[in-house]
Every structure is written in structure tokens, then in C-alpha cells.
DRENDRENDO-972336 format. One record per atom (N, C-alpha, C): x, y, z; residue in one letter. Coordinates in steps of 0.02 Angstrom, whole numbers, plus 50000, padded with zeros to 5 digits. Last residue first. Layout:
BEGIN
XYZa
...
This chain:
BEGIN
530364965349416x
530854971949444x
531104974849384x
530014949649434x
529904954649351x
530304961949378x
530364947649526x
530834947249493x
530754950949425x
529574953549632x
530104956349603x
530774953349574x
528304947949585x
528454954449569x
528924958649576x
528834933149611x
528724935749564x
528754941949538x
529004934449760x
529374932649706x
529374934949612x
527504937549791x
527884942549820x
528764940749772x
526924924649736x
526814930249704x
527314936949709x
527304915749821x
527784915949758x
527404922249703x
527114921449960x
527824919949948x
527894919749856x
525714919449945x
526024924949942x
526754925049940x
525694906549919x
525354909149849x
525794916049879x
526134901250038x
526404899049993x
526324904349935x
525204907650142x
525734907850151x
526164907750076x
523344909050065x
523924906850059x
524644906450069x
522724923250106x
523024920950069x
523364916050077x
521044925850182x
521714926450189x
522054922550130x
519604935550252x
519994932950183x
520724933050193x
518964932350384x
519254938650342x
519674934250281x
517034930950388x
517604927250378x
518284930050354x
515514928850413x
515854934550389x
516824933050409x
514714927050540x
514864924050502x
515394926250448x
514574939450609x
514844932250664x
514914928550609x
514144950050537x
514594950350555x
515014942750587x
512864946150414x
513044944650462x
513744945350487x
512484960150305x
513004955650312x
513094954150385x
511394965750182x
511464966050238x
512034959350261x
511754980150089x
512054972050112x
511904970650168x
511294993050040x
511144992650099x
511264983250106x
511415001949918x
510934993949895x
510914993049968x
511715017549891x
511985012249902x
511345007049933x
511215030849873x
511465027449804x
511705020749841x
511675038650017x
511355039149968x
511485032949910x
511845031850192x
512275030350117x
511765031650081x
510955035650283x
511405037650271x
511925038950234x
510315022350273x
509685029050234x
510285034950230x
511175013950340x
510895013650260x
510715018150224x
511755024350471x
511225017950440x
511315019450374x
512725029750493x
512715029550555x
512155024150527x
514335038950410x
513695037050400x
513295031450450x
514715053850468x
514935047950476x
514095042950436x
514485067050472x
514825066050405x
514805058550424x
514025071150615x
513535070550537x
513715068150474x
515015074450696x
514595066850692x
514335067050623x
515825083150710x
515885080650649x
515585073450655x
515905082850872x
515935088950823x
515625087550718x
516045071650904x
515265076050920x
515405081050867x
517515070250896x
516955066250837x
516285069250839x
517845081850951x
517855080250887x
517485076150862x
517535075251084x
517255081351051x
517435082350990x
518075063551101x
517205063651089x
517255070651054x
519615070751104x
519285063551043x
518635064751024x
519525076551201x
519725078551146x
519455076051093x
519385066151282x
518805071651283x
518935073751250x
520495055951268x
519955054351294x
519395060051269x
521505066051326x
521445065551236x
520745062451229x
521315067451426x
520975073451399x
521145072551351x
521435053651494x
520685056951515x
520805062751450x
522135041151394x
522225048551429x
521505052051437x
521485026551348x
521755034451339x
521365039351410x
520945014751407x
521565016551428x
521905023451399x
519785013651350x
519795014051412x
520335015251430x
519365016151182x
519775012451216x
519755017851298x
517665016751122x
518255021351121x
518645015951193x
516345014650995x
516675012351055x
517575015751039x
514835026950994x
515455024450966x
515965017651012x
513215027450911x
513655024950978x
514265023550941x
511815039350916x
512515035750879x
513125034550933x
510105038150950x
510895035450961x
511355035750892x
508965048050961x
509365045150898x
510215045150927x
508595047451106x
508165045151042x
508575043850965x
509705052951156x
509555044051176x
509005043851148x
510955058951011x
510485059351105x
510235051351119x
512675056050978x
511895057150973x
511465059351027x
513755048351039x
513795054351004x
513275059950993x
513985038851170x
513385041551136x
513555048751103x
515075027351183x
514915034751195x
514295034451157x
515735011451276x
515115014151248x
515195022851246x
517555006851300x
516835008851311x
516335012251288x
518514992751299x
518225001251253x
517545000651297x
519994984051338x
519474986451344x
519264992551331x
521054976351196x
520854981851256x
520164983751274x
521374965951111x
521224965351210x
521114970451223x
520604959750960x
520844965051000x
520814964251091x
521234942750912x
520724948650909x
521024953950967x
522224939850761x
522054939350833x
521864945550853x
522674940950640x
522194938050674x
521824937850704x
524184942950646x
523614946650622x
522904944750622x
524674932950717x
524694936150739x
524264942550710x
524724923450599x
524404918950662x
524354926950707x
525454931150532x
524864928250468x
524284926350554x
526934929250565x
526574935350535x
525364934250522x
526944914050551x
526774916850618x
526444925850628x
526974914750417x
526524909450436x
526304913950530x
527924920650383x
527504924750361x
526844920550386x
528874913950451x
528794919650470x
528424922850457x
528994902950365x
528754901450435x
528674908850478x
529504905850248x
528814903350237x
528684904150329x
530634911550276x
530364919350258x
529634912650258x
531364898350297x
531154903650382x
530894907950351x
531034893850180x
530674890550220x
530694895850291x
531994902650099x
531204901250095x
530794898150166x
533204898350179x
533054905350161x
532274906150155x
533424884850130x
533324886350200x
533034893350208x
């Protein structure tokens, strides 16, 4: 009985990580409006953490990498996001792996 409510919990654990984000964000422009860098930032912070936030990130835009030509040494994937699928485990496989490592303990 023990397995089966830790299998149905990690099942509803599993249905709840999932699920996509509700808050509404809105568009910043870190950049100018010839070289955009756009961030999205949640609508429900505090107006002056809100401004706190942009200005830090304005502050330290340049370290973020913003295109491809941005990553030195890297091949540039290009990867459809709408297709692109998050990898999940098996309820079962993680129950007897998560067993396993501690029984070896």
C-alpha cells in the first residue's frame, strides 16, 4: 500500500510540474530599438523591485548571451521550441531507481 500512495504521488508530483506558467510578464528592452535585447519580467512585482531588477540586468546586459555570434566556440542548434518536448521519467523507473540508491546506502 506504501508504494502505490509514494507511486500516485509522484504521478500527481509529475502532473503538476508540467504545467505551464499563469502569470502575466511583460516585454523590456534591455538594448535600444536597433539592437534589441528583450527580456520578459512578471507584472505582479513590486514597482521598485520591478526597477531594481531592469537596472541590474541593464546593468550587466553584456554578459548574457543574446545570439549565437554571442556564444564563442559553440555550433549554434538550431531547436524548434513548439516541438521540443521536456523529458520525463517513468513514475515506476523513478520509484525503483530512487529504491535502489538507497538501498545500496
Amino acid at each position: 500500500m506504501k508504494k502505490y500512495n509514494e507511486i500516485r504521488w509522484m504521478l500527481e508530483q509529475e502532473r503538476r510540474a508540467i504545467q505551464p506558467h499563469q502569470e502575466e510578464v511583460e516585454i523590456i528592452n534591455l538594448g535600444t530599438e536597433e539592437d534589441k535585447k528583450e527580456i520578459k519580467i512578471g507584472v505582479l512585482l513590486d514597482a521598485t523591485v520591478k526597477e531594481r531588477i531592469i537596472a541590474l540586468l541593464k546593468e550587466y546586459a553584456d554578459i548574457f548571451a543574446w545570439t549565437y555570434k554571442d556564444m564563442p566556440g559553440q555550433k549554434g542548434i538550431k531547436v524548434d521550441p513548439d516541438k521540443v518536448k521536456p523529458f520525463r521519467i517513468c513514475p515506476l523507473r523513478k520509484l525503483k531507481s530512487k529504491s535502489e540508491v538507497f538501498s545500496k546506502g
